[in-house]
C-alpha positions in Angstrom: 7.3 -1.4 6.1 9.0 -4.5 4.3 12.2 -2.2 4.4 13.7 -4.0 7.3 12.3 -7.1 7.3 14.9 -10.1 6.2 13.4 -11.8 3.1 11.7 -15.1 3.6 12.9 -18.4 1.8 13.1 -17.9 -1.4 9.5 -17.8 -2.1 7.5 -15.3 -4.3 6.7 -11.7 -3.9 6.7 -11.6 0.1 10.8 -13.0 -0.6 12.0 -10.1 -2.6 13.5 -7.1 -1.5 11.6 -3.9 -0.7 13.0 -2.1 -3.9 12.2 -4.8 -5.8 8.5 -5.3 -4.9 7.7 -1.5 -5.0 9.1 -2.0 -8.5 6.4 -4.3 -9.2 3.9 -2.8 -7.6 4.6 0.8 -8.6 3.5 -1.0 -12.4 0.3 -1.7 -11.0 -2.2 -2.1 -14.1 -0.6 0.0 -16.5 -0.1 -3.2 -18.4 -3.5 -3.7 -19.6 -4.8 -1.1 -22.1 -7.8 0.8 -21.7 -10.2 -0.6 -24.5 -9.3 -4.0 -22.6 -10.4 -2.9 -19.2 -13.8 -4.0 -19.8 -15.9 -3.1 -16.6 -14.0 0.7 -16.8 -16.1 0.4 -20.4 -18.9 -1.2 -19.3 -20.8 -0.5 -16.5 -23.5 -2.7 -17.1 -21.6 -5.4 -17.3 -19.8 -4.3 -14.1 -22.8 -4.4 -12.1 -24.0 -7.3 -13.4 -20.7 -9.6 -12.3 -21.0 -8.1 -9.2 -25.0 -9.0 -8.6 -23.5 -12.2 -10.3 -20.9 -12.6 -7.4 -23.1 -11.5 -4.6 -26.1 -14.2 -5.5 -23.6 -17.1 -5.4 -23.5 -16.9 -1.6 -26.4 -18.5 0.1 -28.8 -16.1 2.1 -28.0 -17.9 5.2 -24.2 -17.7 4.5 -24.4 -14.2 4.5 -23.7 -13.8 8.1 -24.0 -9.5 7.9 -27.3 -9.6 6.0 -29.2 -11.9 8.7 -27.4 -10.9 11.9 -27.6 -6.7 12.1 -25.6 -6.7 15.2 -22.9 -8.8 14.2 -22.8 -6.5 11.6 -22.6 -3.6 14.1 -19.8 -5.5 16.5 -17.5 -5.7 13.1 -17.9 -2.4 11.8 -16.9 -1.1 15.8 -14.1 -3.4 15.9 -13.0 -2.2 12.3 -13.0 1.4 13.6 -11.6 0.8 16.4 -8.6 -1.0 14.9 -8.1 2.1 12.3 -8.2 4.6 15.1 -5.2 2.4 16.7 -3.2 2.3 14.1 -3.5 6.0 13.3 -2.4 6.6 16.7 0.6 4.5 16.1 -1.1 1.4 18.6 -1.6 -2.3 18.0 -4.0 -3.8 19.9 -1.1 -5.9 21.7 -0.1 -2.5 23.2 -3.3 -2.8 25.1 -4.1 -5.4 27.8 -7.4 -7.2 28.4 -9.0 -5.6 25.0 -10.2 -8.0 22.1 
């Protein structure tokens, strides 16, 4: 993973050592407590942000929702890309494939 790689610039996060940023990470959300988590509490709430969220895209934005088989070609590529990297192959091992 980040292990190996030499830190970049000075610069945030992606600049710290490994041990350092699974520090960080390992903390995760414990930080906020649990009566202030308040779609955890609320599920009401939680699916209303989310209808909230998914109106303030346009219908013709919503390139999945119109176009079925673009829909179709990204979920195949996503798959395909998981079954790579679970065989331990990037898609720059293989030639002439997109």
């Amino acid at each position: 993973m980040t292990q190996d790689r030499p830190a970049a610039r000075g610069r945030g996060f992606a600049a710290m050592d490994a041990q350092k940023q699974r520090e960080i990470a390992r903390k995760g959300g414990a930080n906020v407590p649990d009566e202030k988590r308040s779609f955890a509490q609320n599920r009401t709430l939680a699916s209303d942000a989310g209808r909230k969220g998914g109106r303030a895209v346009a219908g013709k934005a919503r390139s999945f929702s119109v176009d079925r088989d673009l829909a179709s070609q990204a979920g195949r590529k996503g798959g395909e890309t998981t079954q790579r990297v679970r065989r331990g192959r990037m898609p720059s091992d293989e030639q002439g494939t997109n």
